[in-house]
C-alpha positions as a Markdown table, in Angstrom:
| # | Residue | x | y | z |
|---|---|---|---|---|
| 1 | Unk | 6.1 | 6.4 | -13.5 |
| 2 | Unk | 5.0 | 5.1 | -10.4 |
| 3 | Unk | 3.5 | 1.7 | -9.7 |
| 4 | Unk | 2.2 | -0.5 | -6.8 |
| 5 | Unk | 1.5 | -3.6 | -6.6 |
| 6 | Unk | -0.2 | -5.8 | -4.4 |
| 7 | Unk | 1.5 | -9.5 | -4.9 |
| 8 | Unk | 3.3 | -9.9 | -1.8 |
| 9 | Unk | 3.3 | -13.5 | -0.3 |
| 10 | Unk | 2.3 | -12.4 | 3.6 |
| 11 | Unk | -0.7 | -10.1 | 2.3 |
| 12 | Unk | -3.9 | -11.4 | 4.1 |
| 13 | Unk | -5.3 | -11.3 | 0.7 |
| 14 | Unk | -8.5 | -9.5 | 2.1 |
| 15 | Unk | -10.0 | -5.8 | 2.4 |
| 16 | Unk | -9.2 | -3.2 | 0.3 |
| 17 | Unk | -6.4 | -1.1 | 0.2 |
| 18 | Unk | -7.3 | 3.3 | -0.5 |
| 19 | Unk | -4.3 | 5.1 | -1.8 |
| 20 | Unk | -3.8 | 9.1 | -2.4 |
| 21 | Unk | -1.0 | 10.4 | -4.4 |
| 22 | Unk | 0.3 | 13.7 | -3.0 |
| 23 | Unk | -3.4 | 14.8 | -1.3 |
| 24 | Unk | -5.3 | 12.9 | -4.1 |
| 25 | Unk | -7.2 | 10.1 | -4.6 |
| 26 | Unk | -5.9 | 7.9 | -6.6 |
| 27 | Unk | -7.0 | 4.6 | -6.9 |
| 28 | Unk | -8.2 | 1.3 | -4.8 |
| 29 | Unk | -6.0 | -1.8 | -5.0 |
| 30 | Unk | -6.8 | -5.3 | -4.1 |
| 31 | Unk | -4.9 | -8.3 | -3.6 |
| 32 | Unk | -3.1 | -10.0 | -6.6 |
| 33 | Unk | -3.4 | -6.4 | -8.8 |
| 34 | Unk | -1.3 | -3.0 | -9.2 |
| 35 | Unk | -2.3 | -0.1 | -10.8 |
| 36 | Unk | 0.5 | 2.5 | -12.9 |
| 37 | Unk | 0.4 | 6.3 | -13.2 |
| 38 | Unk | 2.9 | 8.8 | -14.8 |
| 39 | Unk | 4.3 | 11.6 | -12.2 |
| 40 | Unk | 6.8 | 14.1 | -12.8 |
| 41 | Unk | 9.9 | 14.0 | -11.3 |
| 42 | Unk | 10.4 | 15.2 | -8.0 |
| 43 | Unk | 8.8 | 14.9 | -3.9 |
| 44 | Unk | 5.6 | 13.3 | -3.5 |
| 45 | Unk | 3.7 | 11.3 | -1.0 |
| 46 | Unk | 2.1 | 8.1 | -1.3 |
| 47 | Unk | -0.3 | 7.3 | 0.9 |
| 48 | Unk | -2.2 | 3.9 | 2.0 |
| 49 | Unk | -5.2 | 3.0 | 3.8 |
| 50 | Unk | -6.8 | 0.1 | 4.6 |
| 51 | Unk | -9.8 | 1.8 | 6.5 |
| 52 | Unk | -8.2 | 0.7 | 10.6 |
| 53 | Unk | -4.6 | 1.4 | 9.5 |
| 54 | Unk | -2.8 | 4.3 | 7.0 |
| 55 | Unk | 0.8 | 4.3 | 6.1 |
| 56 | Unk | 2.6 | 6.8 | 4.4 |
| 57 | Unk | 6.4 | 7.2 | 2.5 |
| 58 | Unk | 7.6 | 10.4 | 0.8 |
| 59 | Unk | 10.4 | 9.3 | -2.2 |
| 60 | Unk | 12.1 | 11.3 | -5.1 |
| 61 | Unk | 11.6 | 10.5 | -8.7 |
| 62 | Unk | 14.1 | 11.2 | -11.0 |
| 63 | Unk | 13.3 | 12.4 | -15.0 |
| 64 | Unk | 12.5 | 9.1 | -16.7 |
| 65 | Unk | 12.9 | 7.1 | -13.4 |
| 66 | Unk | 10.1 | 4.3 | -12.9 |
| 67 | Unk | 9.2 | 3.4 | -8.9 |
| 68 | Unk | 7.9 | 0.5 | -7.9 |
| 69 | Unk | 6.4 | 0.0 | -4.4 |
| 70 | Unk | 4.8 | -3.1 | -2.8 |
| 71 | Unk | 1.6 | -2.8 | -0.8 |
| 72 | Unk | 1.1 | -5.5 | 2.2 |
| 73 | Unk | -2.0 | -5.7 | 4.1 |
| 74 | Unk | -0.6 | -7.4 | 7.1 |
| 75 | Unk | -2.1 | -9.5 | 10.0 |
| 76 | Unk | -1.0 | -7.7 | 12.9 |
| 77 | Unk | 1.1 | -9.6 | 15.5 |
| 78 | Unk | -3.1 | -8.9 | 18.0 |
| 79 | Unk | -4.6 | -10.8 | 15.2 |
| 80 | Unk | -5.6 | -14.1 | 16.6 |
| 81 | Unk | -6.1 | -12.2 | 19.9 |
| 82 | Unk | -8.5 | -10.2 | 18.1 |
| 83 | Unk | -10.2 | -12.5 | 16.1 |
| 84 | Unk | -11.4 | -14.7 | 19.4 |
| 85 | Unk | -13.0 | -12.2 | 21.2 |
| 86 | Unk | -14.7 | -9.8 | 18.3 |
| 87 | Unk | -14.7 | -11.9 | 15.3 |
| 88 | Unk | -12.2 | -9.9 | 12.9 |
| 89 | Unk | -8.4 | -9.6 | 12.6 |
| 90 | Unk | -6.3 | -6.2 | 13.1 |
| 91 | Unk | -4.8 | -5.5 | 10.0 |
| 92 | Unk | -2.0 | -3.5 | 9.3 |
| 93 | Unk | -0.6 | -2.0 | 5.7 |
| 94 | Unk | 3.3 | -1.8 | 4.4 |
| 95 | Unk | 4.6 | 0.1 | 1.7 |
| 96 | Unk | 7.5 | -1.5 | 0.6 |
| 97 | Unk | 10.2 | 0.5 | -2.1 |
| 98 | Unk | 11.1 | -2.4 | -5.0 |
| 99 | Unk | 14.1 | -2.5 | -6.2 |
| 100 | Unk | 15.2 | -1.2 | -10.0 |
C-alpha cells in the first residue's frame, strides 16, 4: 500500500498538489487530506506537482509493506519577496518518507 498525506504543520494550506505514480496519474491532493492505493512490491516513482514546482522520490516496497509519505507545499524562502512585487508567493513541494 502506499499512502500520502497532506497534514503537515508548515504546508501553506493552499493550491493543489498533482501526483503520478510511476508515469501515471494518480490523483490530486489538497491540504488536510490523503489519498491510499495498493502497489505491488518493488521500484516505483512518486511524483508531485504543484503546477511552479515538481518533486520526485523513487522507494522500494516490500510484500505486505505499507508506505507512508508526507506532502508539503512550502513557502519558498523568495516568498515575501515575491509576493510584494507580483502579488503571489513561490511555492515549493516536499515529499517526506513517514516512518513505520
Amino acid at each position: 500500500m502506499l499512502t500520502v498525506r497532506r497534514t503537515a504543520k508548515d504546508d501553506v494550506q493552499d493550491r493543489q498538489v498533482y501526483l503520478t505514480l510511476d508515469g501515471e496519474d494518480w490523483g490530486t491532493i489538497f491540504y488536510g487530506k490523503e489519498i491510499t492505493r495498493e502497489i505491488a512490491p518493488g521500484r516505483h516513482t512518486l511524483k508531485a506537482n504543484n503546477t511552479l514546482v515538481r518533486k520526485s522520490v523513487v522507494f522500494d516496497v516490500k510484500p505486505g509493506e505499507h508506505v507512508r509519505y508526507q506532502c508539503i507545499n512550502k513557502a519558498h524562502w523568495t516568498a515575501m519577496m515575491f509576493m510584494a512585487f507580483l502579488g503571489a508567493a513561490f511555492l515549493t513541494v516536499k515529499l517526506v518518507r513517514e516512518k513505520d
